[in-house]
N, C-alpha and C positions, 0 to 999 in steps of 0.2 A: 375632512370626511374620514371616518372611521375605515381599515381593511383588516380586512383576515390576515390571519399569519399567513399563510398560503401562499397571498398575493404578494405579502411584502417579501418573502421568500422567492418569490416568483422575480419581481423586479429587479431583489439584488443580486440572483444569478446573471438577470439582462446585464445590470448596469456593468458587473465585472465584464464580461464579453466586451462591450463597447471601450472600457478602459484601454482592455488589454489588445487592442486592436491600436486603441490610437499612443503607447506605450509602445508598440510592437514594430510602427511607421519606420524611424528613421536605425533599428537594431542593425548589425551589419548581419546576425544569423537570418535575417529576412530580407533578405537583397534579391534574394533565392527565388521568383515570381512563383514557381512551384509550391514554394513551401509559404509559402506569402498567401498563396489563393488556398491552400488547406488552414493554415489557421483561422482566413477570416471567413472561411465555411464552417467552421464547428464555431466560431463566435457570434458573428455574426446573429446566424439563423435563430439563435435563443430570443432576440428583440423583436421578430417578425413575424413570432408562431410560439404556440400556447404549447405548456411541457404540457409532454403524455408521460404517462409511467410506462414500467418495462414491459413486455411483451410475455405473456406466458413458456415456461420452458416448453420444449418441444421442435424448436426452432431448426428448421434443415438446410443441413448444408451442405450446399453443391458441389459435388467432387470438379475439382477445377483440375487442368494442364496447365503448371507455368512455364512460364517462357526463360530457357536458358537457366542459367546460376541463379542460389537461391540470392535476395539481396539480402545486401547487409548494412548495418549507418558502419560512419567509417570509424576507425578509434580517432579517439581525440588525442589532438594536436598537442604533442607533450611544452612544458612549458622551461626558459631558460634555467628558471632558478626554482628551489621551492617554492609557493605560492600557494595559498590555499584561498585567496581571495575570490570572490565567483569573479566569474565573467560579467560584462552589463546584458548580456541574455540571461544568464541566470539569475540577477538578479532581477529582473523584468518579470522572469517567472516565479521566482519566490515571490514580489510583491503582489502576483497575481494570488498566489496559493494561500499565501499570508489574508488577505483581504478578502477570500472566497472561505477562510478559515474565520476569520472574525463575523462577517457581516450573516454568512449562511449554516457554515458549520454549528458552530458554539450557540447559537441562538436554539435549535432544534436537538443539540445533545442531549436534554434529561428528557424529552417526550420519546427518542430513539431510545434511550438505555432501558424508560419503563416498558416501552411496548414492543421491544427486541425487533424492530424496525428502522430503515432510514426513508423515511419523509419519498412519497412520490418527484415532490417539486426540487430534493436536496439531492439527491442521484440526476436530476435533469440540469439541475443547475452544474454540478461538476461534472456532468459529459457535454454541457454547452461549453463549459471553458476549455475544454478540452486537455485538461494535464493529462489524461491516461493513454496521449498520444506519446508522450515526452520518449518511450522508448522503443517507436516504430521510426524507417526510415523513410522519407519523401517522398521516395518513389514508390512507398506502398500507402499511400494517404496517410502519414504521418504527419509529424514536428521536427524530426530529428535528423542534424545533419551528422553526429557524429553519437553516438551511444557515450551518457555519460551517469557516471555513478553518483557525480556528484550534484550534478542536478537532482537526481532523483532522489536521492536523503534530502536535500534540501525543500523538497517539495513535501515530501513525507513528514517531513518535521514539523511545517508549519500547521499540516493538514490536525496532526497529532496533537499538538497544541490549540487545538479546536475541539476536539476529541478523538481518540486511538478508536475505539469502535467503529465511529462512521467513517475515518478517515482508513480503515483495515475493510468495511464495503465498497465502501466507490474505488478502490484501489486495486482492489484482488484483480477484476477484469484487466486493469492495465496491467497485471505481473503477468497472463497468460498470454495478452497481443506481443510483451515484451517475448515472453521464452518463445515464441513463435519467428518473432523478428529474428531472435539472436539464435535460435538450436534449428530453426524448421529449414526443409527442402526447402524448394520452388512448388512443389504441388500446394505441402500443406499449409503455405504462406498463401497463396492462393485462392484453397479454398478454405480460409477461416479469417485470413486478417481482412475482407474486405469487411466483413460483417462485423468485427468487434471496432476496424474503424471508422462507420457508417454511422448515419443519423441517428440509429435508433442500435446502441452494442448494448450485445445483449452482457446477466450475469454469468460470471465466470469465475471458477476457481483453482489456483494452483492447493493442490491437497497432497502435501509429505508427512504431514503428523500420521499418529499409529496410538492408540490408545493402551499401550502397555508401559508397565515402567522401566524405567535405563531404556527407551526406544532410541536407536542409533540412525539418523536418518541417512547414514552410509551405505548400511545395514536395513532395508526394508524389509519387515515379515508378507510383505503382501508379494507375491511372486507368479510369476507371469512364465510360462513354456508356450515355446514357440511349436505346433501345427502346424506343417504345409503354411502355407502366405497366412494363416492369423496365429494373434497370439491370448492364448488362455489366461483370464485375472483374476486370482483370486486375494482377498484379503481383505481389511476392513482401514481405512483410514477415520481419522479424527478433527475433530472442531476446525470441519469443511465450510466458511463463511457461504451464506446464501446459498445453500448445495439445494436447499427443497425447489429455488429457483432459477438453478444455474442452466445451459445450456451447453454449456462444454466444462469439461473437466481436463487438467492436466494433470496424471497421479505418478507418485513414483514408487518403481515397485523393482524386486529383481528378478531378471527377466533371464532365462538362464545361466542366473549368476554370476549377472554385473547387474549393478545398480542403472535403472534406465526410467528415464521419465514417457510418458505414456497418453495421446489423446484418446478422451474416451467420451460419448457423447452419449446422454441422459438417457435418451432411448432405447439404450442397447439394452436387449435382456440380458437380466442375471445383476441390473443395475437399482440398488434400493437404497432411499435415502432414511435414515432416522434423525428427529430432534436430539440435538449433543447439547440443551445451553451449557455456558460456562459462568466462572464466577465475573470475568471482565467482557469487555470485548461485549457487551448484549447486543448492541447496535445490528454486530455483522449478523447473528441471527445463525447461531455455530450447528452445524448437523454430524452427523456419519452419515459416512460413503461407502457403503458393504458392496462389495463385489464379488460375486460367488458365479463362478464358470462363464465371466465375462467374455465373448472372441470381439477380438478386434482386427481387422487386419493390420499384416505387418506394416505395412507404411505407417501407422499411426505411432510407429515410435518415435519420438520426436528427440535430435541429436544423438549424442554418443555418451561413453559411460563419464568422459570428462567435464561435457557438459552438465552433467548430472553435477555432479560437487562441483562445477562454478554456478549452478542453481542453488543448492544448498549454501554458501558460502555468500549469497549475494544477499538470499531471504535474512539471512542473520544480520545481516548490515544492515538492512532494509526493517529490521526489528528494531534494532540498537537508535537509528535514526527516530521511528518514533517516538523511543521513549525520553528522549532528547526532547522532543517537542512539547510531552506530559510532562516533563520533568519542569519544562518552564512554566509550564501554566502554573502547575503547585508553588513554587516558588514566586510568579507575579502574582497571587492571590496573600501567598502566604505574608509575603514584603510588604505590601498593602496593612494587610490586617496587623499583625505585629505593632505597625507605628499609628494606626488608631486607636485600635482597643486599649482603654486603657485600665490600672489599677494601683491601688492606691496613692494614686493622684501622677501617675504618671503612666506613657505607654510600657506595655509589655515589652516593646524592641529594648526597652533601655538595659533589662535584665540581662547580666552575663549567657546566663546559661540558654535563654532565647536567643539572642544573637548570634552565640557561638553556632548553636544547631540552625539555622539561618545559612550564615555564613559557611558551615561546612555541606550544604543544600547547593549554593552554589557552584560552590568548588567542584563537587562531581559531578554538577551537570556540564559545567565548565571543560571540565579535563573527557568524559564521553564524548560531547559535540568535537573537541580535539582529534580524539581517536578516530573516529565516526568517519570526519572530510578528510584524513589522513588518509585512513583506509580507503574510501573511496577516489581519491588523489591517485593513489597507486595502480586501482583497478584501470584507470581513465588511462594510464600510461603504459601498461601492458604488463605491471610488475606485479609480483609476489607479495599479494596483502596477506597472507593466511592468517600472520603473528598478528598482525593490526585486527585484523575480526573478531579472532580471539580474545585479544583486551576487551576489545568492543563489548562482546558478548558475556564476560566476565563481569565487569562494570558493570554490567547493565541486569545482569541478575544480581547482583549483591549489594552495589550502590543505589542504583535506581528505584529499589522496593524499598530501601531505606527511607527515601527522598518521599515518597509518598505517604509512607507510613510517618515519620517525621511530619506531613503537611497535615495528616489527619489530628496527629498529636498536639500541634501549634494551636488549632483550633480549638481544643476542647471539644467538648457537647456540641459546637456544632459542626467538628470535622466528623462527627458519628450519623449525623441526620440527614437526609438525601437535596434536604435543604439548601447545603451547598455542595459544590463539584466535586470537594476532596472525595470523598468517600469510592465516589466511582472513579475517578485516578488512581488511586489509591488499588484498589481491582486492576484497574487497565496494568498497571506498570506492574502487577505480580505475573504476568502471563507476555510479557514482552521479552525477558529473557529467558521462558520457556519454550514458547511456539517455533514449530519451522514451516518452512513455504510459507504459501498465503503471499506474500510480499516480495519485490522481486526488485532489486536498482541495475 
């Protein structure tokens, strides 16, 4: 019997949920009955009840008292030797993302890229499976027993290699539950993580971009004085994913003169959003965030000025990661085609000059994904990744746009046509070693 996209959208979000439930059994990070009964409530429930889409912005949030120290996941367990190999939880959760990446993602990419939307049923399907728990702890309705970077490039990768756009939507909200987890009090952990991780988390965006050129996200023009107990915001942020329909904002701004990240919610006067699209990225559905005589109260500043550049420093990682994941897609397409298509009387792969460009495709996406778990390896253990991000970040602007443009090239006439995927990879990865925030490990 014939079904709609919809449904079969619908199903294979279920069916992931149930996988990863019975994947998730005998894990030793779900021994934990805590974190055991949170997973298989955000998985679960997908097979039992019909997705809704998201909730109109507007959404109120209950100023909460929390109790005692704010929590926090613990750092991960450093390990004897080098090892960059995951864990059998991370890889439990890759197969998850991977497979939520194939079966839901990648099938609804080019209807998201034309119509600068991600799918009702494809935002329900990835907050059933629940990854945008991966960087809250247990005891705040998370997944997470230990905060780790490398899970989280590693889920972002895969999502990426489904597509960077939808996988930079369903994500953003998990970077803002994450800088909550890891920078907020006890209050603002309180009143905002139950909501982002509850049945129905609303959208959410971390917003550091600045639409000027040489913008230094060190260096924010948007700046904030401190009032008596609130603080005034002014400035204007850039290519804010799903900002026309977010519900909470996390922006960074300097706040008298330190750099300071910032809750600010939709509602607040002197809060307006404009359409930003972009050339990649359509999925996320990019705005501005003008902020003209914003108050917010002081509690709403979330962390300290360090946490601020271990924000900035994570979102770059958290960038580099996806294009990791783009970078394979191009390359499994491109490896594919190469050794079919063929001319005169032979494939295209067989040509020096194919192969080599081929084979040098690999090689950088090869040596980024090295840099990338490195870097992340480091965060995970408490040590000084800066230099590692930096590669990251380097590579991934100069390599990685290569890697795209090279897959449009492979194809001819039809890497130009929307026909096939190159074209909007090819987009996505010129804007991955541009952007900051948005993305969070």
């Amino acid at each position: 019997m014939a079904t709609t996209e919809s449904t079969s959208l619908a199903d294979k979000g279920q069916r992931l949920g149930l996988r990863l439930i019975a994947k998730a059994g005998g894990l030793p990070g779900l021994k934990d009955p805590k974190v055991r009964a949170t997973v298989e409530r955000y998985l679960y429930k997908g097979a039992v009840t019909s997705f809704r889409a998201q909730t109109a912005a507007g959404r109120a949030f209950a100023k909460k008292k929390g109790s005692g120290r704010a929590a926090r996941t613990a750092p991960a367990r450093p390990r004897q030797m080098f090892d960059l190999t995951p864990t059998e939880d991370q890889q439990m959760i890759q197969s998850v993302a991977r497979e939520l990446a194939d079966e839901v993602v990648r099938p609804a990419a080019k209807q998201a890229d034309a119509e600068r939307a991600v799918p009702a049923e494809v935002r329900s399907a990835a907050a059933e499976v629940g990854l945008h728990l991966i960087g809250v702890p247990a005891e705040l309705d998370g997944i997470a027993e230990e905060r780790s970077a490398v899970t989280a490039v590693l889920v972002l990768e895969e999502l990426a290699r489904g597509d960077m756009g939808i996988a930079t939507a369903i994500m953003a909200p998990a970077a803002v539950a994450t800088a909550i987890a890891s920078y907020g009090d006890a209050d603002q952990q309180a009143t905002y993580l139950p909501e982002l991780t509850g049945e129905d988390p609303p959208v959410a965006a971390l917003a550091l971009m600045e639409p000027q050129p040489l913008f230094d996200p060190l260096s924010p023009r948007t700046t904030g004085r401190t009032e008596g107990d609130e603080v005034v915001l002014d400035g204007v942020k850039a290519l804010v994913p799903g900002a026309d329909r977010a519900e909470l904002f996390v922006v960074s701004a300097s706040v008298d003169g330190q750099p300071r990240l910032v809750l600010v919610e939709p509602g607040t006067p002197g809060v307006e959003v404009e359409d930003d699209p972009a050339m990649g990225l359509r999925a996320a559905r990019t705005s501005r965030l003008h902020l003209t005589g914003v108050r917010v109260p002081v509690t709403h500043l979330l962390g300290t000025t360090e946490d601020h550049l271990d924000a900035v420093r994570r979102a770059r990682l958290a960038w580099s990661a996806t294009a990791v994941g783009t970078g394979q897609a191009v390359l499994d397409q491109v490896s594919q085609y190469v050794t079919e298509r063929t001319a005169f009387g032979e494939p295209i792969g067989h040509r020096q000059a194919v192969a080599f460009t081929v084979a040098d495709m690999a090689v950088e996406i090869a040596a980024l994904r090295l840099v990338v778990w490195k870097a992340a390896a480091r965060l995970d253990r408490g040590e000084d990744a800066a230099a590692e991000i930096a590669q990251a970040r380097a590579l991934t602007t100069r390599h990685l746009t290569l890697v795209g443009s090279n897959g449009v090239q492979m194809l001819g006439g039809h890497g130009f046509v929307k026909e096939f995927d190159n074209e909007r990879w090819y987009r996505d990865l010129r804007g991955a070693g541009l952007l900051e925030g948005t993305l969070l490990v």
